[in-house]
C-alpha positions in Angstrom: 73.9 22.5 45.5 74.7 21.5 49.4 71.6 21.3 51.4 71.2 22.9 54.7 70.2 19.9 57.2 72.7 16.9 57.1 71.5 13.9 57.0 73.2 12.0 60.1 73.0 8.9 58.4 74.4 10.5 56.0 77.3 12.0 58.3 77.7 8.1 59.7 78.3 6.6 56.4 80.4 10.0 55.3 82.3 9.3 58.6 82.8 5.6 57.8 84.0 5.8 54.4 86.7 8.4 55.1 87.6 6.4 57.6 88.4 3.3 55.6 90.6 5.9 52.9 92.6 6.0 56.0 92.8 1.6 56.3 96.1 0.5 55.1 94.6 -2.1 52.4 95.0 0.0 49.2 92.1 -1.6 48.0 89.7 -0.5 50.6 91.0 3.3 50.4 90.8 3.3 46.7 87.2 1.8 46.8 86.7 4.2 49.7 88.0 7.3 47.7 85.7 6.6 44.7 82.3 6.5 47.1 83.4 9.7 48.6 83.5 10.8 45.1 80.4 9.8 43.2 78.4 10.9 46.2 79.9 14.1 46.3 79.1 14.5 42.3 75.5 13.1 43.1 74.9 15.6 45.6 76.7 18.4 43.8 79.2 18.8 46.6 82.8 20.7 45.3 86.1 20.0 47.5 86.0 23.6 49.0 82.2 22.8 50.0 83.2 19.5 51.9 85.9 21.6 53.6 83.4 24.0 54.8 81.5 21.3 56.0 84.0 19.7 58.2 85.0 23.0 59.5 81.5 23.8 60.4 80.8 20.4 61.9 84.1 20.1 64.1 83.3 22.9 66.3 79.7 21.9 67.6 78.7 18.5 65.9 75.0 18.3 64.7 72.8 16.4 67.2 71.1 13.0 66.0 67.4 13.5 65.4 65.0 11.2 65.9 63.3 9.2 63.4 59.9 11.2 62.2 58.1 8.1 63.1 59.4 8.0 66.8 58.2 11.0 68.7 60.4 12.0 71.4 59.2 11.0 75.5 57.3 14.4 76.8 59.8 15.4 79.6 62.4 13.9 78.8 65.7 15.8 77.8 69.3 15.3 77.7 71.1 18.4 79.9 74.8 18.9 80.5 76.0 17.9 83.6 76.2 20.2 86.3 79.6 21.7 87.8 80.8 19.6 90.4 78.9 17.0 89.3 80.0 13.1 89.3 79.4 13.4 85.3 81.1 16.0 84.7 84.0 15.0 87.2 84.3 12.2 84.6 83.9 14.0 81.8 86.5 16.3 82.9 88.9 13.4 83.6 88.5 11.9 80.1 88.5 15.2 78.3 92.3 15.7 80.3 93.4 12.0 79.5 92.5 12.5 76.1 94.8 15.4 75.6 97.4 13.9 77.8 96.9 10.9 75.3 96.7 13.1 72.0 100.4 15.0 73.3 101.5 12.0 73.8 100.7 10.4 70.5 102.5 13.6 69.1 105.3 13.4 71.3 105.4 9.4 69.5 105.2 11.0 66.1 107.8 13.3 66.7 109.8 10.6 68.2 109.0 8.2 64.9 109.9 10.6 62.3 113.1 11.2 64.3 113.8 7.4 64.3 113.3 6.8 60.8 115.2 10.3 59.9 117.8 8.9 62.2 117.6 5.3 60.6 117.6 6.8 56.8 120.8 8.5 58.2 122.9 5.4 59.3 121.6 3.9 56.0 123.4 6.4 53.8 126.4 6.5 56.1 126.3 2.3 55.6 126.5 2.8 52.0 129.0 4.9 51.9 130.9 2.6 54.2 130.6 -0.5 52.1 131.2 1.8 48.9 134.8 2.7 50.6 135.7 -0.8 51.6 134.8 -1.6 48.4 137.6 0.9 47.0 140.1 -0.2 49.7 139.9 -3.7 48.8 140.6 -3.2 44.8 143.5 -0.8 46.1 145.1 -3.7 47.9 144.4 -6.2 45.9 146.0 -3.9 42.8 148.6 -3.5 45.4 149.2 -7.0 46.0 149.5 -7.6 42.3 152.1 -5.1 41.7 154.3 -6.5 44.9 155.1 -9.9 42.3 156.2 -8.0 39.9 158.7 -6.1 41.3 159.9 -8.7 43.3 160.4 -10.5 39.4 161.5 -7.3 38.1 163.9 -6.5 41.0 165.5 -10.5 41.1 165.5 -10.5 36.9 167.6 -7.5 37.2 170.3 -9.0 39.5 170.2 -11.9 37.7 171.0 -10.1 34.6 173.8 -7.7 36.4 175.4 -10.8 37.5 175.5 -12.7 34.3 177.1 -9.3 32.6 179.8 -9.0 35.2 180.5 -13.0 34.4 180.4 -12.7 31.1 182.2 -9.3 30.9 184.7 -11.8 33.0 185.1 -14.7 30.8 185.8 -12.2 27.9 188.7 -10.5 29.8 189.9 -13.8 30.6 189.7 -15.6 27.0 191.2 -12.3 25.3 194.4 -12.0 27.6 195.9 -15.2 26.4 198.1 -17.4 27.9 199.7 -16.2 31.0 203.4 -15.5 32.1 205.4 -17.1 34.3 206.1 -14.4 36.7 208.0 -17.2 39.2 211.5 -16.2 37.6 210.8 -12.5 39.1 209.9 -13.7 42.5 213.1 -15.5 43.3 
């Protein structure tokens, strides 16, 4: 069962471990992970009940108490800083550069995710570049093994027409027999 009051130490340590699941060292966010989860079964906490939590906290953050055995100075208190004020100038200032600074960072994400969409793109079309030169250069070297071959087929074929029209030849030649003398006809 959740209790009512939080703890602010509680909230710091809370605050701290969930922000180590956010470090980059898997180590750290898994260790991370598992505190956030044996305190939540100690203290009977569900998912939906952390949710609630955080959405209750975000919009007005509980203040830090003080310790029981510190009693607070009589007339002291801490007020909000009037209109106009130098404090709440500042305050002003920072609460406008932070969102000029959080719109910026989102402009950056956009930007990023664009990039890397972008960079993911030019990797596939690379690919499918290398996979096409790839293709072209066993065309042409299939192409440059056929050029041989005809040239061999192409010269073993004229060599062969030319032997049967020498041979067809020296047949004609050998069967005719001797030949005439056709000088008595000339005279």
């Amino acid at each position: 069962m959740m209790r009512e009051q939080i703890d602010p130490k509680e909230l710091k340590t809370l605050s701290d471990i969930l922000a180590l699941v956010l470090e980059d060292q898997p180590g750290q966010a898994a260790s991370a992970l598992e505190a956030v989860r044996s305190r939540a079964r100690r203290d009977g906490i569900t998912g939906g009940a952390l949710k609630n939590l955080f959405v209750a906290i975000a919009p007005n953050p509980p203040q830090v108490q003080t310790p029981p055995g510190a009693a607070a100075k009589p007339g002291t208190r801490t007020r909000a800083p009037r209109a106009g004020s130098p404090a709440a100038t500042e305050i002003q200032a920072a609460r406008t550069r932070i969102s000029q600074l959080t719109a910026d960072i989102n402009k950056l994400d956009l930007d990023l995710r664009s990039a890397t969409a972008r960079i993911e793109a030019l990797r596939s079309e690379l690919h499918l570049t290398r996979q096409a030169r790839a293709e072209a250069q066993q065309e042409l070297s299939a192409s440059q093994v056929l050029v041989p071959k005809r040239t061999m087929l192409m010269l073993s074929a004229l060599c062969g027409l030319l032997i049967g029209v020498a041979g067809t030849s020296a047949v004609v030649m050998l069967d005719r027999g001797p030949a005439q003398d056709t000088s008595t006809y000339l005279r």
